[in-house]
Each structure stands twice: as C-alpha cells, then as structure tokens.
C-alpha positions as CSV (number, residue, x, y, z in Angstrom):
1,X,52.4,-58.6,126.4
2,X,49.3,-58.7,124.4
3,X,45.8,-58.7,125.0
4,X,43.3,-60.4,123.0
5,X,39.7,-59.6,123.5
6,X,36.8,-62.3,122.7
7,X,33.8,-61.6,120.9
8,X,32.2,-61.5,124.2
9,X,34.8,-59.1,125.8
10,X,34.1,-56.8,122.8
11,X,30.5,-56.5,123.1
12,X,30.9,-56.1,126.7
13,X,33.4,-53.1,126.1
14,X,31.1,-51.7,123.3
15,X,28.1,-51.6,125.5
16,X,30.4,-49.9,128.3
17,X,31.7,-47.3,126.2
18,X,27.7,-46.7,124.6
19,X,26.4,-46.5,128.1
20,X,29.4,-43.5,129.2
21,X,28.7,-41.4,125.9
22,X,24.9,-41.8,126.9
23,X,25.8,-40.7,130.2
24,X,28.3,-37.6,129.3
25,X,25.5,-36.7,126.6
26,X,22.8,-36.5,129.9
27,X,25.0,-35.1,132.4
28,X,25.6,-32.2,130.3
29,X,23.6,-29.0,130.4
30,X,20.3,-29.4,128.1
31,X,21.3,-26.0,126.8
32,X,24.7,-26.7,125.4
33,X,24.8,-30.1,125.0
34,X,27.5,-30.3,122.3
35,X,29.1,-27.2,122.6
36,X,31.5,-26.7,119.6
37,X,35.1,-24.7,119.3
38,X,36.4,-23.3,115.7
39,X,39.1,-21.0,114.4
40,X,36.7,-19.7,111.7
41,X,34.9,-17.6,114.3
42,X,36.6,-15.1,116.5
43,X,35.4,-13.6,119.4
44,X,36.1,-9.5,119.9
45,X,34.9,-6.4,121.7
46,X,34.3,-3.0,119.9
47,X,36.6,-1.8,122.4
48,X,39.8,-2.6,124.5
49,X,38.9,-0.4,127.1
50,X,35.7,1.2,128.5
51,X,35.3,4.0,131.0
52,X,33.1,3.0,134.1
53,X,29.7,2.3,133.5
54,X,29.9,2.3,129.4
55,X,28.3,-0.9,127.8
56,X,30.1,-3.2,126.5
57,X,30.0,-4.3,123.1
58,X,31.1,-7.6,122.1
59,X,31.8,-8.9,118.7
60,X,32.4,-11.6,116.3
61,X,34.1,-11.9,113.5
62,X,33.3,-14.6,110.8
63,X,36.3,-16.0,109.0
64,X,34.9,-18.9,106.9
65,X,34.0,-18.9,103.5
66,X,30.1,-19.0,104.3
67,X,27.0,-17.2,105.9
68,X,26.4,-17.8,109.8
69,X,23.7,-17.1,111.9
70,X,23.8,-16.2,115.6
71,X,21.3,-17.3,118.3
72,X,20.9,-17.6,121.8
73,X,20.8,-18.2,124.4
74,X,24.1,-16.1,125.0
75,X,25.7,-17.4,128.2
76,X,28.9,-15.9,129.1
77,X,31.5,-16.9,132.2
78,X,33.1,-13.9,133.7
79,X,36.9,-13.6,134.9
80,X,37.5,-10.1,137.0
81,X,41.0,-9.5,137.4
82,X,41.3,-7.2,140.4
83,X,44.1,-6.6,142.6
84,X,46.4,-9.6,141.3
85,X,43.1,-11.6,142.2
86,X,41.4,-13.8,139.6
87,X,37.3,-13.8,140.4
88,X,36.0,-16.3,138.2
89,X,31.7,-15.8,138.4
90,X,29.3,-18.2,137.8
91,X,28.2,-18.6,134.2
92,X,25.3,-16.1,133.1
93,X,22.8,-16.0,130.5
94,X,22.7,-12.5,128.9
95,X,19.2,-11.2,128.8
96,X,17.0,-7.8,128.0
97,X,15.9,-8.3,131.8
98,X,19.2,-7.1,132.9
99,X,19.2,-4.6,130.2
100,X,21.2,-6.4,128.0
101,X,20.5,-6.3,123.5
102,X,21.3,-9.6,121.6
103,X,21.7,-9.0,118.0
104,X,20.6,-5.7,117.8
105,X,17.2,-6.5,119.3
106,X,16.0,-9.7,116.6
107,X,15.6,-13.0,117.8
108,X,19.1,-13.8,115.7
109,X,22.0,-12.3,113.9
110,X,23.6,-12.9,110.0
111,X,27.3,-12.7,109.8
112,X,28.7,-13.2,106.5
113,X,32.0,-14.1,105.4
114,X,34.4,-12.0,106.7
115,X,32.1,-9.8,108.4
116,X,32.4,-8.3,111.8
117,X,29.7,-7.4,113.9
118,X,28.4,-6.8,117.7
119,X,26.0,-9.3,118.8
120,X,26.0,-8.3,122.6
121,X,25.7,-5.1,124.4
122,X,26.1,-6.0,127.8
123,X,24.2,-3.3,130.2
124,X,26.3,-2.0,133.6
125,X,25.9,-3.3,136.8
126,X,26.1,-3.1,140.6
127,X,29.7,-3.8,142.6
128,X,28.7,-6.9,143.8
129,X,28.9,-8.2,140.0
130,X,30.8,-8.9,137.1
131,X,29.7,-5.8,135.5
132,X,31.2,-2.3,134.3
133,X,29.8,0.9,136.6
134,X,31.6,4.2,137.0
135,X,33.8,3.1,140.3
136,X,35.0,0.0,138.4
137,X,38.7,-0.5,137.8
138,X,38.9,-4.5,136.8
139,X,39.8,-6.2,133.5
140,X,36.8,-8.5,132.4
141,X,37.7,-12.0,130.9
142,X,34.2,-13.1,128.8
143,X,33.7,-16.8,127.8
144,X,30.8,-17.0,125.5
145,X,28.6,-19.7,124.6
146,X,25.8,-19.2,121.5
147,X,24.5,-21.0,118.8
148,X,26.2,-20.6,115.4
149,X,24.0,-21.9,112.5
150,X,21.8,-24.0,115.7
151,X,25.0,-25.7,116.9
152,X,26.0,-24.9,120.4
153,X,30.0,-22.8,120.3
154,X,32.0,-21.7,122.7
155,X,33.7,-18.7,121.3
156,X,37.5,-19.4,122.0
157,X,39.6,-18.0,122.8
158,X,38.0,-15.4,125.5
159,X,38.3,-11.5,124.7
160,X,39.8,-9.2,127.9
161,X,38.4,-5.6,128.0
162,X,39.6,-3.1,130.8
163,X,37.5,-0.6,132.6
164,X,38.4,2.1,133.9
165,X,36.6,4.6,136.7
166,X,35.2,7.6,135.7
167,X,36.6,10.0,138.9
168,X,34.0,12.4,140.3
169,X,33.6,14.0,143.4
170,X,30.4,14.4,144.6
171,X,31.7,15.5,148.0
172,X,30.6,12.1,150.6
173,X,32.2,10.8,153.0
174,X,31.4,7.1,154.7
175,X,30.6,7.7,158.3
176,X,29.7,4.3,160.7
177,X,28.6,3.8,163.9
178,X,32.1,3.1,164.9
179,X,33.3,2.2,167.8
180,X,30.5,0.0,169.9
181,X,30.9,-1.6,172.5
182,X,31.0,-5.2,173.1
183,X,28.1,-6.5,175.4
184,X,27.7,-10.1,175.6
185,X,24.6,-11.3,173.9
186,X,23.6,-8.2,171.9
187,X,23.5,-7.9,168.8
188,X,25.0,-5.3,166.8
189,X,23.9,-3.4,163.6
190,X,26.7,-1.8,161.8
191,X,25.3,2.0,160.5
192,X,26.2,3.5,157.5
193,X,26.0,7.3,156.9
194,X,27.0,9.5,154.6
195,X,28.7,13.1,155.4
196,X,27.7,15.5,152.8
197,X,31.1,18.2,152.6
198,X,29.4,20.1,149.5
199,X,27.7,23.1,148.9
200,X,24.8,21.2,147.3
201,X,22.3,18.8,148.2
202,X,23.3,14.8,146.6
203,X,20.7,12.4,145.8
204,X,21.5,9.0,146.0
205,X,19.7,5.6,144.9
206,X,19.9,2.5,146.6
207,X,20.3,-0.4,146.7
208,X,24.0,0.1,148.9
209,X,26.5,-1.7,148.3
210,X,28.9,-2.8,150.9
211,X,31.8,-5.3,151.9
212,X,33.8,-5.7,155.4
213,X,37.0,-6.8,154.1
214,X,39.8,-5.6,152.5
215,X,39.9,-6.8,148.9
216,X,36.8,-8.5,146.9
217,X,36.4,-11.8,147.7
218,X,33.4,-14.4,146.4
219,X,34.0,-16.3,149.0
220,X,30.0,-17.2,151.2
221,X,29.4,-14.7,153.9
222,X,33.0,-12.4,152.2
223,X,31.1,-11.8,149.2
224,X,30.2,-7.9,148.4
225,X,26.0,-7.7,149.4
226,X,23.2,-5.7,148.6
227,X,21.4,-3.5,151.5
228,X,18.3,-1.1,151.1
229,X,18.0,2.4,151.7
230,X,16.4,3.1,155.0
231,X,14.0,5.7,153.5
232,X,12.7,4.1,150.4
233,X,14.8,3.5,147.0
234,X,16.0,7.0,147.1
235,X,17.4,9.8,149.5
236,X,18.3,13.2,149.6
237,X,21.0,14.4,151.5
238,X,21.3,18.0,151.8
239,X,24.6,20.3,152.1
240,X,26.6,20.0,155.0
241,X,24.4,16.9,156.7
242,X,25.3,13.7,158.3
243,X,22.3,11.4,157.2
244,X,22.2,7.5,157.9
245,X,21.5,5.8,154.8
246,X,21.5,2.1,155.7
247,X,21.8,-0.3,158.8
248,X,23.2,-3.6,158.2
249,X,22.3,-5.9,160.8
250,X,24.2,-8.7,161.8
251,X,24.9,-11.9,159.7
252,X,25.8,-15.7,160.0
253,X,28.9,-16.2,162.4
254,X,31.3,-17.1,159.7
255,X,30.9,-13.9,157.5
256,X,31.9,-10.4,157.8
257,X,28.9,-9.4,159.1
258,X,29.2,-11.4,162.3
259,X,29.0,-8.3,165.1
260,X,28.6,-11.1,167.5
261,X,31.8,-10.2,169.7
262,X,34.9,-8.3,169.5
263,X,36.0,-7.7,166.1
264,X,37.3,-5.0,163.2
265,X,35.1,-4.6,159.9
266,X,37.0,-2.5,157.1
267,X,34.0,-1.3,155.5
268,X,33.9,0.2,151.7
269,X,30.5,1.2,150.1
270,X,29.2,1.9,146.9
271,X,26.0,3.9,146.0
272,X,24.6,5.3,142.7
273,X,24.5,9.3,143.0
274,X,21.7,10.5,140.9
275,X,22.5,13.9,141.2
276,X,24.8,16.2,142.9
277,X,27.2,19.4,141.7
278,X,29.6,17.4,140.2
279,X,27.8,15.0,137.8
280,X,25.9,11.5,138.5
281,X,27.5,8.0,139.0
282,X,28.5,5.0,141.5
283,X,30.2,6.8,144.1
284,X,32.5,3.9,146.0
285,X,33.7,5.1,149.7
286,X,37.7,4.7,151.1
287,X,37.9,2.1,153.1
288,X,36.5,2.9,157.1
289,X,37.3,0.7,160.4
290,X,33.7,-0.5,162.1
291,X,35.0,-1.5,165.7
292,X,33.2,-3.6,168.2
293,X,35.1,-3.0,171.3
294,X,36.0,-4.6,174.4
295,X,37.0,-8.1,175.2
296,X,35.5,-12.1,175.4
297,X,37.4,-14.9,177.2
298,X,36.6,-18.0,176.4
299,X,38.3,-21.0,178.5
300,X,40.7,-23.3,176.4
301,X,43.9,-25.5,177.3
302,X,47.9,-24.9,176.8
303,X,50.6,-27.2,177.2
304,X,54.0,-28.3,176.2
305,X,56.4,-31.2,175.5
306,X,59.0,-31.5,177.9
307,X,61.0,-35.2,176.6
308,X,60.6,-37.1,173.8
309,X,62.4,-40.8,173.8
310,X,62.7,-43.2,171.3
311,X,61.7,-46.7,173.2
312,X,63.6,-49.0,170.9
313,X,60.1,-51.3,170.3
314,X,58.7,-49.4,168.0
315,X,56.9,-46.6,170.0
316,X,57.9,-43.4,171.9
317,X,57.5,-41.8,174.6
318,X,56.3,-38.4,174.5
319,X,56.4,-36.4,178.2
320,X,53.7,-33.7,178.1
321,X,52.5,-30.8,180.7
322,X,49.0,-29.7,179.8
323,X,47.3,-26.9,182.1
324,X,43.8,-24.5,182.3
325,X,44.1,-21.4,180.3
326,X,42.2,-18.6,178.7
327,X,41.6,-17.5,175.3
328,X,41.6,-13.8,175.2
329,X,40.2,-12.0,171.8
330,X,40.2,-7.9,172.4
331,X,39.6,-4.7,170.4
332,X,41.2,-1.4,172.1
333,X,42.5,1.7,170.7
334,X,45.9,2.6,170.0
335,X,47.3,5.8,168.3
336,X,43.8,6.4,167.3
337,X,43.4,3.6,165.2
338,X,41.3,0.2,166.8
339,X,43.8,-3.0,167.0
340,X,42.5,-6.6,167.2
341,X,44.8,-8.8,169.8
342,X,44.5,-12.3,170.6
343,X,46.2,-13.9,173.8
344,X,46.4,-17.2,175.6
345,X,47.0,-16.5,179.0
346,X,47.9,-19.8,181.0
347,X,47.3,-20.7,184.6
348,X,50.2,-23.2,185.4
349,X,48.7,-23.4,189.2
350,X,45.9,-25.3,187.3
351,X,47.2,-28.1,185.5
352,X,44.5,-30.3,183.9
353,X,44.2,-33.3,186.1
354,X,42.5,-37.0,185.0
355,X,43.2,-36.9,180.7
356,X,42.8,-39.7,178.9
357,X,44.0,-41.5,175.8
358,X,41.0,-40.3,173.9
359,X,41.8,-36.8,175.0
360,X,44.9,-36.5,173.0
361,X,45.9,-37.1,169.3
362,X,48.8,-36.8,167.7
363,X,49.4,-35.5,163.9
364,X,52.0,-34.5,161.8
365,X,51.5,-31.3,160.0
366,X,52.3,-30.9,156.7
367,X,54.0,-28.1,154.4
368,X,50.4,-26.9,153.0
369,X,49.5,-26.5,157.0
370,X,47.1,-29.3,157.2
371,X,47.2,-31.9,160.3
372,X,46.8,-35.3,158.9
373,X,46.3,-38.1,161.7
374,X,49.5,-40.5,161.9
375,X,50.4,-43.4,163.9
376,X,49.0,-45.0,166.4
377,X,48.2,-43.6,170.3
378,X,48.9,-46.4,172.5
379,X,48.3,-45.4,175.7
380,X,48.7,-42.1,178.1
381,X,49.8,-42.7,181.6
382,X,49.3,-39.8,184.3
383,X,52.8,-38.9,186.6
384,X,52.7,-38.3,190.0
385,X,53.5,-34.5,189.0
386,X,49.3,-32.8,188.6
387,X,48.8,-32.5,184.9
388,X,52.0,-34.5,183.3
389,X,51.6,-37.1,181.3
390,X,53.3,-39.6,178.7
391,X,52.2,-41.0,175.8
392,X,53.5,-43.9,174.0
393,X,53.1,-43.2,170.5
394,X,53.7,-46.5,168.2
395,X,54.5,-45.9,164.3
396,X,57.0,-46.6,161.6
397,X,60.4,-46.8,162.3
398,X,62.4,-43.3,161.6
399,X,62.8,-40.0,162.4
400,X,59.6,-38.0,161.7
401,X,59.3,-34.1,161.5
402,X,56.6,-31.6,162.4
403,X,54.6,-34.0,164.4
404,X,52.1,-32.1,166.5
405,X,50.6,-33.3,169.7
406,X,46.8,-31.8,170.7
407,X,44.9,-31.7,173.4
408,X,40.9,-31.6,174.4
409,X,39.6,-30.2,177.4
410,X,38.1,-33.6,179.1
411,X,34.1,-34.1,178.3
412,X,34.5,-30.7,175.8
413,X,35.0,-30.2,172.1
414,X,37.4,-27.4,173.3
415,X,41.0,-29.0,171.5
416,X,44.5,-27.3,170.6
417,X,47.9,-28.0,169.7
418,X,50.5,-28.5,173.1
419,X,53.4,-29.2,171.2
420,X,56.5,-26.1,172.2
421,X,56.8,-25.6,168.0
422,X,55.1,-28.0,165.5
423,X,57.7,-27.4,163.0
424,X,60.1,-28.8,164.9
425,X,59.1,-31.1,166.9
426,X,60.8,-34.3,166.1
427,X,60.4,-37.7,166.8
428,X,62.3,-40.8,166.6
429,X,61.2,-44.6,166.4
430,X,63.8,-47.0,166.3
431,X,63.2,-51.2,166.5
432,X,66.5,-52.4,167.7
433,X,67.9,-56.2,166.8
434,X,70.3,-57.5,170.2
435,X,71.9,-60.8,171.2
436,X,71.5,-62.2,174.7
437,X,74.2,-61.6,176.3
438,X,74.7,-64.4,178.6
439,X,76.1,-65.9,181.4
440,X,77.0,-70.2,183.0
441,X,75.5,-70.3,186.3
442,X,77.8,-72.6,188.1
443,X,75.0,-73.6,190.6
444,X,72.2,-74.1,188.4
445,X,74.5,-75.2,185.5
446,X,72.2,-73.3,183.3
447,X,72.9,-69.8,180.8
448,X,71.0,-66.8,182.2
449,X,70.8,-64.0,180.0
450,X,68.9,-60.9,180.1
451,X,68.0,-57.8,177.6
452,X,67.2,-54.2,179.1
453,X,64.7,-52.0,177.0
454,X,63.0,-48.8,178.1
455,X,59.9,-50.3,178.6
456,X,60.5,-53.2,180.0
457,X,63.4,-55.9,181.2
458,X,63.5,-59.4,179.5
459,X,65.9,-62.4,181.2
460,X,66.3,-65.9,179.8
461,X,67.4,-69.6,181.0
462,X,68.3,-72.3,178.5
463,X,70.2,-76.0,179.3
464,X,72.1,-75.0,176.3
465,X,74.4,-71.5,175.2
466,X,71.5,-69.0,174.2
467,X,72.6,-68.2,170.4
468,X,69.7,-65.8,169.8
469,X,69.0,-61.7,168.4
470,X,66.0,-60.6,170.0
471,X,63.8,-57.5,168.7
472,X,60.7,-56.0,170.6
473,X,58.2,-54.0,169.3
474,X,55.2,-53.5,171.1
475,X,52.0,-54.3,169.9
C-alpha cells in the first residue's frame, strides 16, 4: 500500500524534521557540537606499554594529502580494564592543571601529511582515577575528542596502552584498628596505620587512598576515595614503628564505609612514598579484613506455603502459615579469620495473627531475579488455626512458574518472601466449561440440576430439560 503525502502533510513533516535537527543541534555539548570521524587521521601512543607512573604520550598520525592543525580542548573518555572488569570514567578534559602538555606547550599543533606526532602527554595520577602511577596494573582504553583544522573529531578508533607496576618494597605493612566491637548507636572510625619492617625511616605523602571492597568498583559509596593524612600532607615514619596515618570515619549507610553495625571491610590502601631505602613511589597495601564485631537483631517475618489449589473459576487458592521471627546479622571469629553470618531464626509459637489482604502480594520472579507484580489478590481469609491463611489469587488461565508470595509485618514496612522455594513454586488456574447434569422430579415435575465448584455449589430448576455448559470465574 502506498502513501501519498499533500502539500500540507509535507510542510508539516518538513517543519518536524527542522525542529528535531534544531533540537539534536542544542542538546549536544556546546563544545563538540558536530563531532566528526575520518580514516585520514589515526590515533596512536608512543608506546604500547608504560611502567607505573610514566606519562603517557599519545599520538596522531595524519594520513591525508594535506596540512592539519590540532586544537583543544582535548577531552578524552577512559576505559580501565582491570580484573576482567570494564571501568568506563566519565569524559575528561585534559589540562596543564592536572599536569597535563597539549601540543608541546602552544596553544595548537601542525601535522603534515603523513606526519606522526604526540599531541598529549597525559601526567600520572592517584588510584582513585583513570591514570598511570607506579602500583597500576590496568590497560587504558582513550577516546579522544579535539579539533582538527576547527572542526570538532573524535579520533576513532580508540588506542589501548598497558601499564604495568613498577615493584618496590619500601618495607609497610597496613595495620587497622581491627576488630571493634559492635555497640549499638556508636559510631565507628576505621584506623589506618602503617607498620614500618625496615631499617630506615619512610616518608610518605598523602592524600591516602583507600577502598573496602574487593575489586574496583565506580559504583556511589564502592568507589576508591581520598582521605588526609592526620599530621599534615606529609609523615615520617621511622624504623621499626607502628604510626596511624589516617582515620576514616564512617560514611552513608549504603557504602563501604557504613561502620554502623556488624559488618567485614576488606581494606587495600595506596600512598605515595617520597622516600625510603628502596626508592620512591605509590606503595598499594594487600588486602586487610576491618571487623566490626558482635551481633544486631532486627525483627522480621517467615512463612510458608502449605496447599496450593486450582479453583476451577479462574483463581486459586493459596494456603499460607506466616509467623514472628528474627533477623540475625553477626561477625565472630573462626580459625582466626572474622566470618559474616546471616540467620532467620523463627518463633512458630508466635504466628502472626489479624493479616490482611493489603499485607500480602504475590509476584512471579523472573530469570534476571526481579519480582514483577502479577495477577490479581482477591481476597485473604484467616483459618481457625493462629496465623494460617488463604488467599484466592485470580489470573490467567495456565500453569505459572516461580511465583512468589510476600508478606509485611501488619502497620510496618518490614516485608519478605514466605513462599517454601520461589523457583518452584507453581501455580495453576484452570476455567472449567460443564453441563448440568440433571435430574425429572416426579413431584414437582420440574429438572433440578446442580454444578459443584470449590468455591461454591450452584443448583438449577427449569419447566423444561436444562441443555446448558456452564463456566464460573470469579470476578
């Protein structure tokens, strides 16, 4: 089928189409608003691999026929590869704050034709960036954006450099304040010190790095952060001492820094040694436990399903027993090493008495591990056994998998799955088609017929034979 467009229709979709290029045009950065790809210009470092802590030098090479000139700004969009982990970093703008030279120190760069020459030296940096120091041992994925000849590029494809640590030993060791113990509305600080094991003094300059997870994540309140020296920018710490460096007090309740209750920190630290018998250099620490020890409990719910019954209207029934029970989160020691355990201890001589329909949902959970609301709640009726109930759960008809039944504590936002294994729970929903089965009362001279669901009992009289195929489903 063809469509024809009017005169009208045409202006209409010209002005539509001129009002979204106006609006991409806007929308994009002010400083690369037309940013431009070519073959004829190929982005490069001086080298494939750095050691820790070297600058690195990044080319380009010019492979047209003419001249170009290079200006800036220079923006570039780091990807670390650490660990099998991909860190992509928020796009950057090179500049002789951070120590960096653009074309060797002029306001702009000539490249002629084929011509290769460095137009950035990017300066080192602390652990919590991008950026080569002497610890560092992460490839570096750069994506550049300049101007070429006043036209905003992006240099494609990205160059890949490797650095790797330059090994010293300037004889530290990370000592913590490890363990403390849990007291209910204290805070904690965590305590960093170093242990100097070598027969010279070490000077170290701050600021400290540190992060309280295994692996380097970007992630808000995960993310590798910056702490100061407790004794100005710089410390000394002399042979064979023990001397606390930095305290690093606790943080928002969702980051690694949240000493608000029982909990393990695995804590790795960098700092820049300025001097000691083995040579200068980011020192980075093996990993050290930080243990807050002892134990919270915190009241929550348990349950379980004990019969699930398809209805034959359209709905089932779903028999639950929900009790009190107690959420147990504990540090402890074992074989000299702090373990984190996590318990749910239930108290079935207190089952949780006057529930409501609004006190339950029910979801299905699906193969990412995300509980999307399905169906429809009908109602929950209370047993005479103390903390059973059944709800009549109304949705399509079928068999459905991994459906998960949860629970609040009444007048709390306290809530949790009660369902025995919510990969596994099944339901069924069936909407059954019957005929009246009938029979000719001689005293009455009338049919009687009757259907029998689960829910309910349905009986019929009719002058004449009852020809009928009745289906309930409830509403």
């Amino acid at each position: 089928m063809q469509q024809r467009f009017g005169p009208n229709r045409m202006k209409t979709l010209a002005a539509a189409v001129a009002f979204i290029f106006a609006f991409v045009m806007f929308a994009a950065p002010a400083q690369f608003s037309e940013v431009r790809a070519s073959s004829d210009y190929v982005l490069g470092s001086a080298e494939t691999t750095y050691a820790g802590g070297e600058v690195v030098e990044l080319t380009l090479t010019n492979d047209s026929k003419e001249a170009i000139v290079l200006s800036g700004p220079v923006d570039v969009q780091a990807t670390v590869y650490y660990q099998g982990m991909d860190l992509v970093f928020a796009r950057e703008t090179l500049s002789s704050d951070k120590n960096d030279v653009l074309f060797d120190g002029a306001a702009s760069l000539e490249i002629a034709p084929d011509e290769t020459k460095v137009f950035a030296k990017v300066a080192p940096g602390l652990p919590d960036t991008w950026r080569s120091h002497t610890a560092a041992d992460h490839d570096i994925k750069f994506d550049v954006y300049l101007k070429i000849d006043g036209v905003d590029h992006n240099l494609s494809p990205a160059v890949t450099v490797k650095l790797e640590p330059v090994v010293f030993n300037p004889g530290l060791e990370l000592v913590t304040n490890s363990p403390v113990d849990y007291e209910e509305g204290t805070d904690i600080s965590l305590e960093i010190w170093l242990k100097n094991t070598s027969s010279d003094q070490v000077s170290i300059q701050g600021p400290l790095v540190a992060q309280g997870q295994d692996g380097w994540s970007l992630d808000l309140g995960n993310e590798r952060q910056r702490f100061s020296l407790i004794s100005g920018e710089t410390m000394s710490i002399p042979a064979g001492q023990t001397v606390m460096v930095a305290e690093i007090e606790s943080g928002p309740p969702m980051s690694w820094r949240a000493f608000y209750f029982p909990r393990i920190a695995n804590v790795t630290a960098w700092v820049e040694v300025t001097a000691s018998a083995d040579g200068a250099g980011m020192w980075q620490s093996q990993s050290q436990q930080f243990a807050i020890v002892g134990e919270i409990v915190s009241e929550t719910l348990s349950g379980e399903v004990t019969n699930v019954k398809d209805m034959e209207n359209g709905t089932a029934a779903i028999t639950v027993n929900v009790w009190h029970a107690n959420d147990v989160s504990r540090v402890e020691e074992v074989n000299g090493q702090y373990e984190h355990f996590y318990d749910i201890e239930v108290d079935k001589e207190r089952p949780l008495l006057d529930m409501k329909r609004s006190d339950f949902s029910i979801t299905q959970l699906t193969v990412t591990g995300v509980q999307t609301p399905l169906g429809d709640l009908m109602s929950v009726r209370a047993m005479e056994t103390d903390g059973q109930y059944v709800l009549i759960w109304a949705y399509e008809d079928g068999t459905h998998n991994r459906i998960v039944v949860d629970a609040a504590l009444p007048g709390t936002t306290i809530a949790g799955p009660i369902s025995n294994d919510p990969d596994h729970l099944t339901v069924t929903i069936s909407t059954l088609n019957r005929p009246v089965e009938q029979t000719l009362n001689e005293t009455t001279g009338k049919y009687e017929g009757s259907l029998t669901y689960p829910s309910v009992s349905i009986t019929f009289t009719s002058d004449e034979p009852i020809d009928a195929e009745i289906s309930l489903r409830q509403k």
